[in-house]
C-alpha positions in Angstrom: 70.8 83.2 79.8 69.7 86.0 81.8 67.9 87.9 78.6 66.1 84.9 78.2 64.6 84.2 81.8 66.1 80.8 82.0 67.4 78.7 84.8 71.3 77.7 84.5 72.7 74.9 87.1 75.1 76.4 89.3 78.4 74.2 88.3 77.4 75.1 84.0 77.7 78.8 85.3 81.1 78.0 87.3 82.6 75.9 84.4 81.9 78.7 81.7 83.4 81.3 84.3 86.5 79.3 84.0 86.7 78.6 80.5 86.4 82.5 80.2 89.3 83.2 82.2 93.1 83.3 80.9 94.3 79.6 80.5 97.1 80.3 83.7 94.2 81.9 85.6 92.0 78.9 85.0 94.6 76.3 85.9 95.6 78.0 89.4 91.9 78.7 90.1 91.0 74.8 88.7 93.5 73.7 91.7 91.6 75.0 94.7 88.7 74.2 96.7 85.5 76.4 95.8 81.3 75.8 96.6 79.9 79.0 95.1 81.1 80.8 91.9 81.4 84.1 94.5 84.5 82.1 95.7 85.5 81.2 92.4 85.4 84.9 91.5 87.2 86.5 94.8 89.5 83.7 94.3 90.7 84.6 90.8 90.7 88.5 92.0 93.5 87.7 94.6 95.0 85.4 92.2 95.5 88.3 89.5 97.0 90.9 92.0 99.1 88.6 93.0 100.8 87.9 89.9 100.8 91.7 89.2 102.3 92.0 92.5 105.3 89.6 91.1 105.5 90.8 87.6 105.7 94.7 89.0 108.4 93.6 92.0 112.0 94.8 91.3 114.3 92.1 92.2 116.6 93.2 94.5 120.4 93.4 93.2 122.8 93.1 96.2 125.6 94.2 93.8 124.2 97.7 93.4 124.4 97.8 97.7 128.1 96.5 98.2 129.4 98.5 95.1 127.8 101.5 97.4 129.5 100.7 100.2 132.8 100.1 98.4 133.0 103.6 96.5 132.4 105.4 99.6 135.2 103.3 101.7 137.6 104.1 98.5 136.9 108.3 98.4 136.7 107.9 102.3 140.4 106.3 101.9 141.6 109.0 99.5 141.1 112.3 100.7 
């Protein structure tokens, strides 16, 4: 569209932004409130680090802290 010098509505531009986006993406992004596609875009941004934020979070295993404390007690005991 740009190549060709022509004039695109504002909510065509924002509708093929989200059809170009991953299909989870697009559904979270289809769910909130936007006016301009620099919202859209800013919106999806956060969105993304987010979920990489999740995916690259170690859940914490409270096993791995009492086991810990419980082998210590034990050679404390011991000796």
């Amino acid at each position: 569209m740009i190549r060709v010098n022509a004039l695109e509505d504002m909510k065509a531009i924002m509708t093929r932004f989200l059809n170009g986006l991953n299909i989870n993406n697009a559904n979270m992004v289809e769910l909130q409130y936007y006016l301009e596609i620099k919202y859209m875009v800013h919106m999806t941004i956060k969105m993304e680090k987010q979920l990489k934020r999740k995916v690259n979070a170690r859940p914490c295993n409270y096993l791995e802290f009492s086991q810990g404390w419980k082998s210590n007690f034990r050679r404390e005991g011991i000796a």
